[in-house]
C-alpha positions in Angstrom: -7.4 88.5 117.1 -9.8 91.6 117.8 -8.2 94.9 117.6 -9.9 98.0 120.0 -9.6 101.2 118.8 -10.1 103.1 121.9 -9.2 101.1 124.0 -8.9 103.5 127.4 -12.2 104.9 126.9 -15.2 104.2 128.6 -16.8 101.5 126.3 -13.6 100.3 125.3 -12.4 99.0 128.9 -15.3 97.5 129.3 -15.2 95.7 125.9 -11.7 93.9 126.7 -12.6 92.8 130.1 -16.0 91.1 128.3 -13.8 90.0 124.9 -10.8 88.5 127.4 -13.8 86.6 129.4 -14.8 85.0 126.3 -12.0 83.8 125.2 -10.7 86.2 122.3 -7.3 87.6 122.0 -6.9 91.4 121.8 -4.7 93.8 120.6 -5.5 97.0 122.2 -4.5 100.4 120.2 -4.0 103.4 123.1 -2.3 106.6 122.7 1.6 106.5 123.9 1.4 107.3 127.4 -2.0 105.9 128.4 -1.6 104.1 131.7 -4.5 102.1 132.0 -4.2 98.2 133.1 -5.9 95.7 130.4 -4.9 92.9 132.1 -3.2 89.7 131.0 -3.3 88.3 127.3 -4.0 92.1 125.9 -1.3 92.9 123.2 -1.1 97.0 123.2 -0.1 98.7 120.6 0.8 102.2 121.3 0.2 105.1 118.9 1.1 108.8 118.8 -2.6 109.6 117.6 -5.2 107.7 115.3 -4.8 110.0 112.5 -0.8 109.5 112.4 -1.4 105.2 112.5 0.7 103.4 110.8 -2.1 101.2 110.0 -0.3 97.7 108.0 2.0 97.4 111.3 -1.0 97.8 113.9 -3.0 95.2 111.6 -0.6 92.5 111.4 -2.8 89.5 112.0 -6.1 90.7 112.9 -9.4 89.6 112.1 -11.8 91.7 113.3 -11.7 95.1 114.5 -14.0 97.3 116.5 -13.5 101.1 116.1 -14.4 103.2 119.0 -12.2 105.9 119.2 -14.0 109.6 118.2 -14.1 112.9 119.5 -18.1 112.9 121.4 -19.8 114.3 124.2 -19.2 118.0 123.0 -21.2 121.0 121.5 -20.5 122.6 118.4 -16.6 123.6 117.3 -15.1 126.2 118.8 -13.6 127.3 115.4 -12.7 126.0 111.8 -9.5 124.4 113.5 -11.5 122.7 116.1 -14.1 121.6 113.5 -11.5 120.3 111.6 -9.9 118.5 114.3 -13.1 116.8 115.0 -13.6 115.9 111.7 -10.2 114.3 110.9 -10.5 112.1 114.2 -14.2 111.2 113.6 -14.2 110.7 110.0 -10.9 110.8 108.4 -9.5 108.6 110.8 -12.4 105.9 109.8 -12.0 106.1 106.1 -8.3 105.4 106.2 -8.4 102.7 108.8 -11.3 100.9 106.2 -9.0 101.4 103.7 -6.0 99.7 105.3 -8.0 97.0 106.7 -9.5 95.9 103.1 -5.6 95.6 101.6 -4.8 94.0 104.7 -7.4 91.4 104.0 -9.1 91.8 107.7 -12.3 89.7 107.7 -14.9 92.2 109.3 -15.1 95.9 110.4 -17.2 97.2 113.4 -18.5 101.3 113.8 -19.9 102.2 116.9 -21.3 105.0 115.8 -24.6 106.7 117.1 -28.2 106.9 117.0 -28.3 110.6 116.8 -27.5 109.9 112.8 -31.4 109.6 112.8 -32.1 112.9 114.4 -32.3 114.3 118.1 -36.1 113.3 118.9 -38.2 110.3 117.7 -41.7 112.1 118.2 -44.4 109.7 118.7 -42.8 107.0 116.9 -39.7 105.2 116.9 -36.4 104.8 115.3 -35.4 101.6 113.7 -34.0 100.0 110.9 -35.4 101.8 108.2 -35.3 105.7 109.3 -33.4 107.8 107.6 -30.4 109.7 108.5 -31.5 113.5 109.5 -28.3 114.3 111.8 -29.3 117.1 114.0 -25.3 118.6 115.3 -22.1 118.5 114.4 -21.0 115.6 115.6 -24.1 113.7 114.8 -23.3 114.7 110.9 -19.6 113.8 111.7 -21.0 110.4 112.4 -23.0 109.7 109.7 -19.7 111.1 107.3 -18.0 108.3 109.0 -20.7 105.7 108.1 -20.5 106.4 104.8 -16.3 107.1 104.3 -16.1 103.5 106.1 -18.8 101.9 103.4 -17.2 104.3 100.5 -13.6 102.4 101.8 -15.3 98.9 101.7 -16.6 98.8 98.3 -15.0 96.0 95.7 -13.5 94.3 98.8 -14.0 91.2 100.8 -14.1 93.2 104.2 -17.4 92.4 106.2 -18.6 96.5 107.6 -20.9 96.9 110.7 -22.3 99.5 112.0 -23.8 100.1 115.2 -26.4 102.8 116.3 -26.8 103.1 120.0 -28.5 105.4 122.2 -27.0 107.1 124.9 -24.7 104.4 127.3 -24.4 105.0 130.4 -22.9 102.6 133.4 -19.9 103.5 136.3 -18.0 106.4 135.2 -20.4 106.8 131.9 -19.3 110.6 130.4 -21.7 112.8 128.9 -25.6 113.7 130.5 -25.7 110.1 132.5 -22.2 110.6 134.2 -23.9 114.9 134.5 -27.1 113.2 136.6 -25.9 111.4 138.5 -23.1 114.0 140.1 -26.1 116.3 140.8 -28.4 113.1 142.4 -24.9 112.5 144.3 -24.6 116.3 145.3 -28.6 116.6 146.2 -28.8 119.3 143.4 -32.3 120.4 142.7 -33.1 119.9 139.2 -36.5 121.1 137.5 -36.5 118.0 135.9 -40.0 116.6 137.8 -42.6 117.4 134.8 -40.6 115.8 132.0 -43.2 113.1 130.5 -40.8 111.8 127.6 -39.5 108.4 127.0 -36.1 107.9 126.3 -34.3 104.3 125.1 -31.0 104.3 126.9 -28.3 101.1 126.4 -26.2 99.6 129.5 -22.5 99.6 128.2 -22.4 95.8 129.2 -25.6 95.6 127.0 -23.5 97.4 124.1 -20.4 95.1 124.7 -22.7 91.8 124.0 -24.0 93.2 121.1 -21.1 94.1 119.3 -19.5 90.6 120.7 -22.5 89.3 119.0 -21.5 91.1 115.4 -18.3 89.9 115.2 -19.4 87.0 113.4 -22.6 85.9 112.0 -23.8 87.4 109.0 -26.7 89.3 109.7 -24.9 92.0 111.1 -23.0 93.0 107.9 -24.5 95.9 106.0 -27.9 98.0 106.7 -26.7 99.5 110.4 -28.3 97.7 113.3 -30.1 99.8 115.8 -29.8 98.8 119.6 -30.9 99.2 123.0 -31.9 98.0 126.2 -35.5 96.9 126.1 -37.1 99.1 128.0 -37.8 102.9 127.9 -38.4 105.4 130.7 -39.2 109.3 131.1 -36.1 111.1 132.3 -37.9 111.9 135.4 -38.5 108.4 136.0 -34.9 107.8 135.3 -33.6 110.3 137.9 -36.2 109.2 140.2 -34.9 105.3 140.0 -31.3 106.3 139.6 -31.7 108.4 143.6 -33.6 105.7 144.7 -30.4 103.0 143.8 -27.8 105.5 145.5 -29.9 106.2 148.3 -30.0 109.6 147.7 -33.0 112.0 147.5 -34.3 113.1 144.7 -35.0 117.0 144.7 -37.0 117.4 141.2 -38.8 120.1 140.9 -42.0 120.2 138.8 -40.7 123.2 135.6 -43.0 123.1 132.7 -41.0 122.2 129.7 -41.6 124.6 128.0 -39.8 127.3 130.2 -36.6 124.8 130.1 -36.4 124.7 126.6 -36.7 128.9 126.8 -33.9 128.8 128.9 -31.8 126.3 127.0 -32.3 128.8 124.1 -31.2 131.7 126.0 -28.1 130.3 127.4 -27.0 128.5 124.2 -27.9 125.1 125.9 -31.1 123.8 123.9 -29.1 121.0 122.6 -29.1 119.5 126.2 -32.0 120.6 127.3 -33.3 118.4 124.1 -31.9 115.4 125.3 -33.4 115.6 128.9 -37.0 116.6 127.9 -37.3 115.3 124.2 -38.3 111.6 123.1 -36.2 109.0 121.5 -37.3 105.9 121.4 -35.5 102.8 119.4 -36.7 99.6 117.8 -34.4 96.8 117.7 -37.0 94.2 115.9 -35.0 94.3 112.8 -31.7 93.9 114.7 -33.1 90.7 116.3 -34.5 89.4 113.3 -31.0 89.9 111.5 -28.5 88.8 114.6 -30.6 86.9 117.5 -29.6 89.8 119.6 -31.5 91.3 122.0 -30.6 93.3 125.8 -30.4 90.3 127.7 -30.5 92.7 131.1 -33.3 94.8 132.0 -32.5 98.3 132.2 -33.5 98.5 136.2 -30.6 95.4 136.9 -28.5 97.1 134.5 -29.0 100.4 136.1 -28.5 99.0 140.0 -25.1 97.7 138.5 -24.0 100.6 137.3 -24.6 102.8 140.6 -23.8 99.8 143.3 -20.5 101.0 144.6 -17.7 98.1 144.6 
């Protein structure tokens, strides 16, 4: 039995359809109210809000869990209320669920949490599984906090923790700056997007729901976090350039010198996004697949022509 903590988001739908094709059972954890059809053989467990869990009850007879639910995709806090909103979601939330599934004897623990723990730009190198944290936002700290209240939590017990580092996921209906591009590709905005030489390691979210299938057993996923991503890396021009191509749209890039895009990102309070357009981030799995076997076994361009065929 594999519980899902966010269940009705946009990795977690996709992870029950995989985990039901495989064969596991799972119990899905939603808020009260969500209407969102899991299918057969999903047990749901409904819950007024993470933070308010009765944890023991929504534990009963699990084995694994995989905990997806946060509060992402979003600049920094509005106020100290929404800060600490964020924070009680994104890291309270985690230290008390590790806590309850120790006592409850539950066999292994997986964090999805993010590879912006590392920083927002890799440089000329790359990230893998040996960079230090250098959390470069609010929510990337939040992230890290979680890390460590879930291995804080774990200590003197017999529950297996994973954590997971991906890059941004994107497939259909993918939130954030993927689900952002491809509106304006759809819409035939102009973007000055057409001088942007960087490479950027992105993961399919069908690519992130074999990995984490692969870590719930085996034990070269417990401990040091795993770094993943699709194989592959590609310029964000390139990326909007294949991504028009797939939808059979045009793509209207226009050729702005990065460095007058990050001026204007700094001027209109955006730089944190114009960062993750023009900047570099680039992941090494090596020491993933030397720990687990695992490795993107789709190429980004499949992967990508997936994610924008319409069905």
């Amino acid at each position: 039995m594999v519980l899902v903590t966010g269940a009705t988001g946009f990795v977690g739908r996709h992870l029950i359809t995989e985990l039901r094709a495989r064969g596991y059972a799972v119990r899905a954890l939603v808020r009260r109210g969500a209407v969102f059809d899991m299918g057969p053989k999903v047990e749901i467990c409904e819950v007024g809000n993470i933070i308010q869990t009765h944890w023991p009850e929504a534990l009963q007879g699990v084995d694994a869990i995989v905990h997806l639910a946060a509060i992402a995709h979003r600049g920094a806090p509005r106020d100290e209320a929404d800060a600490r909103r964020v924070r009680s979601v994104n890291v309270s939330a985690v230290a008390e669920l590790t806590t309850a599934a120790a006592a409850q004897s539950v066999r292994r623990l997986i964090l999805l949490s993010s590879i912006g723990v590392l920083g927002a730009d890799s440089g000329n190198s790359a990230f893998d599984g040996s960079s230090p944290p250098a959390p470069h936002d609010f929510y990337s700290q939040s992230k890290l906090d979680a890390e460590r209240a879930a291995e804080n939590a774990a200590v003197d017990s017999t529950l297996e923790l994973c954590i997971v580092r991906p890059p941004l996921v994107y497939g259909p209906g993918a939130p954030g700056n993927f689900g952002r591009m491809i509106r304006w590709l759809d819409k035939g905005t102009p973007l000055p997007l057409g001088a942007v030489h960087n490479q950027r390691s992105l993961i399919s979210v069908w690519n992130l729901c074999d990995c984490v299938i692969t870590c719930l057993s085996g034990p070269g996923a417990v401990g040091k976090p795993l770094v993943v991503a699709d194989e592959e890396t590609i310029s964000t021009t390139e990326l909007l350039r294949l991504c028009a191509r797939l939808m059979e749209r045009p793509a209207r890039l226009l050729p702005a010198p990065v460095a007058l895009l990050r001026l204007a990102g700094s001027i209109l309070g955006r730089r944190g996004d114009i960062e993750r357009l023009c900047g570099s981030l680039v992941v090494n799995t090596r020491d993933t697949y030397v720990r687990t076997g695992w490795r993107a076994p789709k190429t980004l361009q499949d992967e990508l022509r997936r994610a924008l065929t319409p069905r």
